[in-house]
N, C-alpha and C positions, 0 to 999 in steps of 0.2 A: 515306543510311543505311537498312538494309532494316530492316524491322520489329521482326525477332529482333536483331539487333545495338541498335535502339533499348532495347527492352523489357532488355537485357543493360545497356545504361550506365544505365538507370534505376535497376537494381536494385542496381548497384555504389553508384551514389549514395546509396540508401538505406541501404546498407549500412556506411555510414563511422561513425566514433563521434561524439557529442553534439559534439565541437569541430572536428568534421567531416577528420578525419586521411584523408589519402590514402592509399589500399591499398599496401601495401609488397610486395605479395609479386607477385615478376615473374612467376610462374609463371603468370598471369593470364592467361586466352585472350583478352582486349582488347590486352593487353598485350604478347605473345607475336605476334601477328600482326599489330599494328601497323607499319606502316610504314619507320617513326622510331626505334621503340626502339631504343634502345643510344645515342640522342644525345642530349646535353646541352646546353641553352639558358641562360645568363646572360640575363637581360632585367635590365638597367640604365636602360632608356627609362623615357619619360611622355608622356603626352598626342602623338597616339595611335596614329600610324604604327609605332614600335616596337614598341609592348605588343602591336597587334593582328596583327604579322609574328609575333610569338614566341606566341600563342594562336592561331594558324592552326599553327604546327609544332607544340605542341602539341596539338593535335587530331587529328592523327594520331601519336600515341605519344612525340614528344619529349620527355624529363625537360626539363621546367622550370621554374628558379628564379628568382622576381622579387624584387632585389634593391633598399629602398627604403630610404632616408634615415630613421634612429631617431627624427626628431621632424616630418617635413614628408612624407610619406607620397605616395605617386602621384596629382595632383590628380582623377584619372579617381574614385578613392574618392566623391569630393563632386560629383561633377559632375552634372546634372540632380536627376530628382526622387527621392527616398528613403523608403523606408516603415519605419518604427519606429526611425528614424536610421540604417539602415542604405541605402548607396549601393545602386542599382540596375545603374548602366551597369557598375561594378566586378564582379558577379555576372558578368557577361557576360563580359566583357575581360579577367578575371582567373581566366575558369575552368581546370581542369587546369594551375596551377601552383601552385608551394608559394612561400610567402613570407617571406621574410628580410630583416634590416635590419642594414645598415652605413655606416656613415660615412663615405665612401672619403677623404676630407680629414685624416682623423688617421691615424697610423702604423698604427697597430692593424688599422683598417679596411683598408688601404692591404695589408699582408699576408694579410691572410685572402682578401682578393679574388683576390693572385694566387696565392695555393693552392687558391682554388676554380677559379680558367681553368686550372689545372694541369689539373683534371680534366673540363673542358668542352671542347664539340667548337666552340663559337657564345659568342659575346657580342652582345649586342646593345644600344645607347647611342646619346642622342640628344643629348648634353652641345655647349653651343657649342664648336667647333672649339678647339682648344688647352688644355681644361678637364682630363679628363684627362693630358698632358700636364703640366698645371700641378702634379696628385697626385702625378706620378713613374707615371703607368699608361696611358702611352700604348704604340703600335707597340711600339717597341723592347722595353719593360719586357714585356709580356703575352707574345708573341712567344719571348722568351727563356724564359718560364715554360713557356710550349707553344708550341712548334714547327708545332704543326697546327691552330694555332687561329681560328677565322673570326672577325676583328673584324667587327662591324657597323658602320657609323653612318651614323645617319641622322639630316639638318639641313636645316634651311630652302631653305638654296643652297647646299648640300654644302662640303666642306672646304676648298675654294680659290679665290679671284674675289674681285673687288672686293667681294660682299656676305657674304662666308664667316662673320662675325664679328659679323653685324648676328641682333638676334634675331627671332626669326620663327614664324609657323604659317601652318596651312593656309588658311587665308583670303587669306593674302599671295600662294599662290603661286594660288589662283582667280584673282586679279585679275592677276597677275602672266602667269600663261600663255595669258589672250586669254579664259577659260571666261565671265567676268563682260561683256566686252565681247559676245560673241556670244548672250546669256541675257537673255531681255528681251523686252516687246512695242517694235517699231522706236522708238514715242516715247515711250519713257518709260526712266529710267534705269539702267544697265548691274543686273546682277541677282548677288548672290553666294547661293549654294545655305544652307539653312536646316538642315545638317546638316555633319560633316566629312568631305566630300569628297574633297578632294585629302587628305588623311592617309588616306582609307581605301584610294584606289587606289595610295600611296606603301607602304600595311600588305602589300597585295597582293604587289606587285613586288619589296619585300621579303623575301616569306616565297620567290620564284621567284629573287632575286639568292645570297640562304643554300643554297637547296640547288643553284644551280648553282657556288658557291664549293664545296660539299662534294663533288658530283660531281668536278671538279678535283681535290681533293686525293688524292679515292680513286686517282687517275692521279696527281699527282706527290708525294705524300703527305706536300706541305707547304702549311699553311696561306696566308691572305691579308683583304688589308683589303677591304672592301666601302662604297663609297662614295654612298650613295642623298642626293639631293638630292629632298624634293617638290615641288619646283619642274617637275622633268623628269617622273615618271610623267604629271599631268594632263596635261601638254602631246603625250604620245604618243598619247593615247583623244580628242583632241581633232581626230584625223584628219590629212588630208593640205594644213592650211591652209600652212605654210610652204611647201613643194612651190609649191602654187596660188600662193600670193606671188612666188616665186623666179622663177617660171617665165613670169607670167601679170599678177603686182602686183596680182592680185584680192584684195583686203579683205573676207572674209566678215561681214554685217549682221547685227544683231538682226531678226530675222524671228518675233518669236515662239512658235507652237506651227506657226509654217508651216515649210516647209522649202523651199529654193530650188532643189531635187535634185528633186521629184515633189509632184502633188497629187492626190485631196486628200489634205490631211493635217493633222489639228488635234485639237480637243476641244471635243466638242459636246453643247448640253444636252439631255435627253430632256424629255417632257411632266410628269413627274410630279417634275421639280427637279433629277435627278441628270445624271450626265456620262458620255460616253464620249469614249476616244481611237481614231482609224481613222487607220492605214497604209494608204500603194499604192504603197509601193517599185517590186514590181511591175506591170508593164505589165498581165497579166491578172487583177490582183486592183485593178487602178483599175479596168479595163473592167467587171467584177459588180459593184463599186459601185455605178457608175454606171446599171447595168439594174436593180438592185434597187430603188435610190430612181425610177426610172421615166426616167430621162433616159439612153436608147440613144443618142439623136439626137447628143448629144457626141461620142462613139465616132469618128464618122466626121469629125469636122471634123480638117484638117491637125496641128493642133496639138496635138492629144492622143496623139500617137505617140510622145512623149518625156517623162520626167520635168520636165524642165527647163522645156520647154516648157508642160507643164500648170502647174507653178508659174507661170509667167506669165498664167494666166490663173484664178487660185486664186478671185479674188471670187466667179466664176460658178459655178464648182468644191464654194466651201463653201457657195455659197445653194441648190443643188440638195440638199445632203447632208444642210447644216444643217434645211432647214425639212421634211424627208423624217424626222430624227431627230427634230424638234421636238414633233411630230406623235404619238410612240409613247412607250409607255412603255419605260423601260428594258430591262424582263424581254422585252419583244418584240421592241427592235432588235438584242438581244444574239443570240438565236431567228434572228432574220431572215437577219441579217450569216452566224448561223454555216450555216444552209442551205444560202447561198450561196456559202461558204466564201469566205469576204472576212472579211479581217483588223481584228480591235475588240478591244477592251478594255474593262472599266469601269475610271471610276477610282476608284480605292479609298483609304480611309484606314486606319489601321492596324485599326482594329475588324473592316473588312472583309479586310483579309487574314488576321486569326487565324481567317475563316469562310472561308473561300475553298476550295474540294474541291480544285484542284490542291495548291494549298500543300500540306491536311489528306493529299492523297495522295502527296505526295515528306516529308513528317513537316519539313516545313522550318521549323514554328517549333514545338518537341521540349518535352518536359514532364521534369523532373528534380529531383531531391529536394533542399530545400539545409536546413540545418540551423538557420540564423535564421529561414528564410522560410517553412521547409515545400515547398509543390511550387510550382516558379516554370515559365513557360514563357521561352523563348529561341532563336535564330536555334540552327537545328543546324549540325553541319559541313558546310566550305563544299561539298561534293560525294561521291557513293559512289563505292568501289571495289567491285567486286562477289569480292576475296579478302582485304583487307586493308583494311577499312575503319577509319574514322575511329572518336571515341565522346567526349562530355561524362563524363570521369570523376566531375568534383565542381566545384562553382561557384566563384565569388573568393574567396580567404580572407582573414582577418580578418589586420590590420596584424602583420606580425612573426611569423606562429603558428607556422612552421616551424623559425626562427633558431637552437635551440638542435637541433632535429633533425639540422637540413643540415651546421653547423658539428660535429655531435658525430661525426656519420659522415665528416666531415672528418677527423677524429684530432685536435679540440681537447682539450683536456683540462678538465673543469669547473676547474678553476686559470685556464686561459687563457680561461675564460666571461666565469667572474667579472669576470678585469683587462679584458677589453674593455668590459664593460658601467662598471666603475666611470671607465674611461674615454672613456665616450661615443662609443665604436666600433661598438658592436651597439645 
């Protein structure tokens, strides 16, 4: 996002009123050259493949509406830590949508929902297989409601197989698609990632599955189901091991922060405590490794002409590099490396990437105004367009705040408010 388009959602955001109402008026230059506008998201998901496919479309202009159970609300609300009771990770994952509550289990609910896909281009639901269905709002029902309507869903082990009906998360499918057995120092046990993983690259391919169902319809100008399993995304970013198996019956190892593909390659301490990470993918950025820490003499042995190869001989590889880093302080090996133009890193914790000058120079973790919190910072959109960009309209909104807006612009009638709520629908 370029600066001026930053400095422009800030101000939008500042500009909302005390209950933090989203700007109505399309005539909005955010809004207007967005992307997406003109398309509408149902987000019926939770936790966190869904929410975070339908806050990636909206982020580029999608109207979207998160539709949430009147009394058990998107567990994402509660999840980590919170400042003044209000949820934190919800700011984020619930920004630029409005929020509504329905029941979809009683009548009430059950009709309004599909007079709202009437007017939606996307739904998006993570319900175990056959759940809606069970409502009367599956395929068929939605479908008939709109004709051009993208269902979503997305489930553990998608909607058909032996495990279709077993409940599940992302943890399941780490372990499930090899990630947890290959993650790990060799002796010690398999390693599952300390964040949600496999739901955030399922969020991804999600929000890339929606809009290649909508490109289709623009061509047959009939809707269709979308069936994302996260079981499948991690397993595609995990490479070419099945290939290698099929073809070869090789079993890739836990090798730790090594790699079996090139060395060196790890993460090493510097003098003064801290860490870096160095790549040598390449052939010529092993080789100035290698001169820089003072060991040319390697260069020339047979075996360093190959990635594969230098992994085989990685002990010798890292005690050259390691006690070369061990030796410097950080600010020097970083200096050093980049001279030489040989590839490093620090490693960093989050502190150090809210200071980080690249970051601070692509605006990647953005400052915007929220109305419980005052000014919060947050991952910005995932990438620029240099004519249509992206933009953080307004952060998560509080349980329900939309519900009577979204359904009134429906053509409910405050008559038909009323009966829903005294019926447990809204």
């Amino acid at each position: 996002m370029t600066e001026k388009t930053t400095e422009k959602a800030s101000e939008e955001a500042t500009a909302k009123t005390p209950e933090n109402t989203p700007e109505k008026t399309p005539e909005k230059t955010a809004e207007k050259t967005a992307p997406l506008h003109g398309v509408r998201v149902l987000d019926l998901a939770t936790l966190f493949a869904g929410p975070l496919a339908a806050t990636m479309l909206g982020d580029f202009g999608a109207e979207v509406v998160k539709v949430e159970h009147p009394t058990q609300p998107d567990p994402s609300r509660g999840h980590g830590p919170s400042k003044d009771g209000v949820g934190l990770w919800w700011k984020l994952l619930g920004r630029n949508k409005r929020t509504i509550t329905l029941n979809l289990s009683r009548p009430g609910g059950r009709a309004t929902l599909l007079r709202l896909a009437a007017t939606a281009d996307v739904i998006i639901e993570n319900f175990r297989p056959g759940t809606l269905e069970k409502w009367d709002l599956g395929w068929d029902a939605l479908s008939a409601a709109n004709p051009r309507l993208v269902l979503t869903r997305v489930t553990a082990f998608g909607q058909f197989g032996p495990y279709a009906h077993r409940p599940g998360f992302g943890t399941l499918a780490e372990a499930m698609s090899g990630f947890a057995a290959i993650t790990g120092e060799p002796d010690a046990s398999p390693t599952l990632p300390p964040f949600g993983l496999a739901d955030s690259i399922a969020g991804l391919a999600t929000a890339y599955a929606v809009m290649t169902a909508l490109a289709a319809r623009d061509r047959t100008g009939e809707g269709q189901v979308v069936d994302m399993a996260i079981i499948e995304p991690i397993l595609t970013v995990l490479g070419p091991q099945p290939l290698w198996y099929d073809q070869l019956g090789y079993v890739q190892a836990r090798t730790g922060n090594r790699s079996a593909n090139n060395a060196p390659r790890n993460t090493y301490r510097t003098a003064d405590g801290n860490w870096v990470a160095v790549s040598t993918s390449a052939q010529s950025i092993a080789e100035r490794v290698m001169r820089l820490v003072g060991r040319p003499d390697l260069i020339d042995e047979p075996w360093f002409a190959t990635g594969a190869d230098r992994a085989a001989h990685a002990d010798l590889l890292d005690e050259a590099v390691g006690s070369w880093i061990a030796a410097r302080s950080r600010t020097d090996v970083l200096a050093a490396f980049e001279k030489a133009e040989a590839a490093i890193a620090p490693i960093q914790d989050v502190r150090d990437v809210m200071a980080d000058p690249q970051y601070q120079a692509l605006d990647t973790i953005t400052a915007v105004e929220d109305p419980e919190l005052g000014r919060i910072r947050m991952q910005n959109v995932l990438f620029r367009l240099s004519s249509t960009p992206g933009a953080i309209r307004w952060t998560g909104r509080p349980h329900g705040a939309d519900t009577e807006e979204v359904l009134t612009e429906l053509g409910l009638t405050e008559a038909e408010l009323t009966s829903l709520r005294e019926a447990g629908a809204v």
